[in-house]
C-alpha positions in Angstrom: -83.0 -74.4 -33.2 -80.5 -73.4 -30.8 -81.3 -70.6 -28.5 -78.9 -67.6 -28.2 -76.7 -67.1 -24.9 -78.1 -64.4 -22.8 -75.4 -61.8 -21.8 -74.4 -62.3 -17.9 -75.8 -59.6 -15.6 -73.9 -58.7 -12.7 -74.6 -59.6 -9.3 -75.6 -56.3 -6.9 -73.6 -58.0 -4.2 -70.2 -57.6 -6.3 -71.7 -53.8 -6.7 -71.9 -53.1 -3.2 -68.2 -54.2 -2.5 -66.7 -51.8 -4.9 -68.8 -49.2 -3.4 -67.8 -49.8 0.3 -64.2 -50.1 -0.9 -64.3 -46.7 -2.7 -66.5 -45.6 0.3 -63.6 -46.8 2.7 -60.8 -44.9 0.7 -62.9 -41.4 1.1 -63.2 -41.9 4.9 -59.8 -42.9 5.0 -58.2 -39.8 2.9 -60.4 -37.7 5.1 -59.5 -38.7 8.6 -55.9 -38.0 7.7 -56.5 -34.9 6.7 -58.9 -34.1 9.6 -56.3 -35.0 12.1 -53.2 -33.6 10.9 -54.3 -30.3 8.5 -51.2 -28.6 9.6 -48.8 -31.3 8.3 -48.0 -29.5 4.7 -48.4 -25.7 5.9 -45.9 -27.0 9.2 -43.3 -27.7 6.3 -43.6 -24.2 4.5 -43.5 -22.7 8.0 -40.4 -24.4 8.6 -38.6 -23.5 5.6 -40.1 -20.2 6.0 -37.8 -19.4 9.4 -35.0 -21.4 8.2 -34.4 -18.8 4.8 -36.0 -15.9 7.5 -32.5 -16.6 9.6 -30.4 -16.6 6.8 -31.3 -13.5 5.5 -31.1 -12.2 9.6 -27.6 -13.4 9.2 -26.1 -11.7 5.8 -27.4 -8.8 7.1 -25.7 -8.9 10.6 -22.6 -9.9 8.3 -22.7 -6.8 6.7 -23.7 -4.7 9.5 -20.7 -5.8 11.4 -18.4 -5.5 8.3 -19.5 -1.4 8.0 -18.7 -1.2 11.3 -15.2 -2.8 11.2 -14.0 -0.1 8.3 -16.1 2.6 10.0 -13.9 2.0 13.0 -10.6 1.7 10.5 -11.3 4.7 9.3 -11.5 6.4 12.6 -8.3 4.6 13.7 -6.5 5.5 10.6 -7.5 9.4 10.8 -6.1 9.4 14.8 -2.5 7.8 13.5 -2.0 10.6 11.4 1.2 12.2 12.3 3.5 15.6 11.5 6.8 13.1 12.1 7.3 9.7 11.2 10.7 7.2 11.9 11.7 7.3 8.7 11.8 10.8 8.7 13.7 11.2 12.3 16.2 8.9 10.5 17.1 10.9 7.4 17.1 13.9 9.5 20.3 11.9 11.7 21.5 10.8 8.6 21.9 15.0 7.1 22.9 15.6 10.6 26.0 13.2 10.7 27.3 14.6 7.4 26.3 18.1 8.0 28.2 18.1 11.6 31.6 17.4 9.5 31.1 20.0 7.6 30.7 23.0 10.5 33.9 21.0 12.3 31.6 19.9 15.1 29.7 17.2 17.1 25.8 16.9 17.7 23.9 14.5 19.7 20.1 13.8 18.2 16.8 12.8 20.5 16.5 10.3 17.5 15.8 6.9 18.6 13.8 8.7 21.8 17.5 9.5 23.3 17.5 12.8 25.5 20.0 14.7 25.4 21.1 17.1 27.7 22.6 20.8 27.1 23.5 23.6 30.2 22.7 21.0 32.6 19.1 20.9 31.1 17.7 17.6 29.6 15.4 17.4 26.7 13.0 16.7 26.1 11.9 16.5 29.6 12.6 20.3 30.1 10.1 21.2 27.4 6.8 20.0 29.7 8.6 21.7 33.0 10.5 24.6 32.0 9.8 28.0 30.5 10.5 28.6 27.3 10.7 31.9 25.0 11.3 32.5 21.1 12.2 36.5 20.4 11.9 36.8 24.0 8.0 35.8 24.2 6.8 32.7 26.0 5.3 29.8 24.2 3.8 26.9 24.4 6.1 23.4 23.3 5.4 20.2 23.3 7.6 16.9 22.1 5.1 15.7 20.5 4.4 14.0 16.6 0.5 14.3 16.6 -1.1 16.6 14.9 -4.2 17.1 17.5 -1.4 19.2 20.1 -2.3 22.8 20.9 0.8 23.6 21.3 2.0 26.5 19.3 5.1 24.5 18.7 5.8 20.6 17.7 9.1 19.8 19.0 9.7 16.3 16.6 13.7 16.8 17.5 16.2 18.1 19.2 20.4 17.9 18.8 22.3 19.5 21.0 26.2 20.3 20.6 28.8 22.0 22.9 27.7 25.4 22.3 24.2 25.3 20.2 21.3 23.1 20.8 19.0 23.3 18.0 14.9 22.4 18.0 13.3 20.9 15.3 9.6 22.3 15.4 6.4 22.7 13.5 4.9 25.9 14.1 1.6 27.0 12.5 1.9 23.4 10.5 5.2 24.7 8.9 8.6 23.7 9.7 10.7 25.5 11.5 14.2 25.4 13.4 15.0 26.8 16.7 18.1 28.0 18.1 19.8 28.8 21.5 23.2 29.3 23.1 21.9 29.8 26.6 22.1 27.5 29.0 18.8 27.8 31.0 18.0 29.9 34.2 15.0 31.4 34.4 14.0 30.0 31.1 15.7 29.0 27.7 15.4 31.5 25.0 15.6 30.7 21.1 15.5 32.2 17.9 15.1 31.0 14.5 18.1 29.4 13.2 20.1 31.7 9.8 21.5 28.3 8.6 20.2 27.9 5.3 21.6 24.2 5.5 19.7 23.4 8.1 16.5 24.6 7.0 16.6 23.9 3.7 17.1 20.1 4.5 14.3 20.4 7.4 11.5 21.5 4.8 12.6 18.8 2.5 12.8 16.2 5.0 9.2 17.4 6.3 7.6 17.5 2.9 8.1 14.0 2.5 5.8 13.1 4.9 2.5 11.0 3.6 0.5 10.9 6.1 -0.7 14.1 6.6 
């Protein structure tokens, strides 16, 4: 009779070596994390600045862009004028056909010429000399800006051989001057009764934009 085969038993020594191995791999794991614990929370950290100064960035991006139009603005409101070039121009161009017309010739300031009349050149005379409207003194100024305190804004002057005229804006209106005196102890003017003249004053003055 044969005898059955008795299953194998395993040896305690193979056992053991899967147990130190396993044992090994634990001591292992946890000396790596012992020394470096900061290694996975040093990555975050990183990251963590790196989008921190981004953000720092778009932010000083916009900051800087609000500035720049804040400052536009306030550049744009301190250009504003009462006269502009394109205006002086049109005004020489009604001049030179208005001139035919009254069988005389007139010399402009257009172009920042001066121009000279009784010996008296403008517009220098207007920030040294005296001068009167109706006979009262006022305060004139060549100026195009619309911060003067000047009761009048001289924006032009032509002068011919027996009238100089001042283009002016007086209370924020336009208004033209007139004189025939030559000056002595002052220069004297009046508003002017040509209707030509005023009427194409106003007109060109309306057409001003930048108000």
């Amino acid at each position: 009779m044969r005898h059955m085969k008795k299953p194998e038993k395993r040896s305690f020594g193979s056992i053991n070596s899967v147990v130190w191995v396993i044992l090994a791999l634990i001591v292992v794991i946890a000396g790596y994390k012992f020394f470096y614990p900061n290694h996975v929370t040093n990555t975050t950290s990183s990251s963590d600045r790196s989008s921190s100064t981004k953000v720092i960035k778009v932010e000083e991006g916009k900051s800087s862009s609000s500035k720049e139009q804040s400052s536009s603005k306030k550049t744009k409101k301190t250009e504003k004028k009462i006269w502009t070039d394109k205006q002086d121009s049109e005004l020489a161009a009604f001049i030179s056909r208005w001139q035919q017309t009254m069988g005389q010739t007139y010399t402009g300031t257009n172009a920042n010429a001066s121009v000279s009349f009784g010996g008296v050149s403008f517009p220098d005379y207007l920030s040294k000399g005296q001068i009167y409207v109706n006979q009262q003194e006022v305060s004139m100024q060549w100026t195009r800006s619309k911060k003067s305190d000047s009761e009048y804004k001289v924006v032009a002057v032509y002068t011919g051989d027996q009238y100089m005229y001042l283009f002016t804006f007086h209370n924020g209106q336009p208004e033209v001057l007139v004189t025939s005196q030559s000056a002595s102890d002052g220069m004297n003017f009046k508003v002017t009764e040509n209707a030509d003249l005023v009427a194409e004053f106003q007109k060109v003055a309306a057409e001003n934009t930048d108000k």
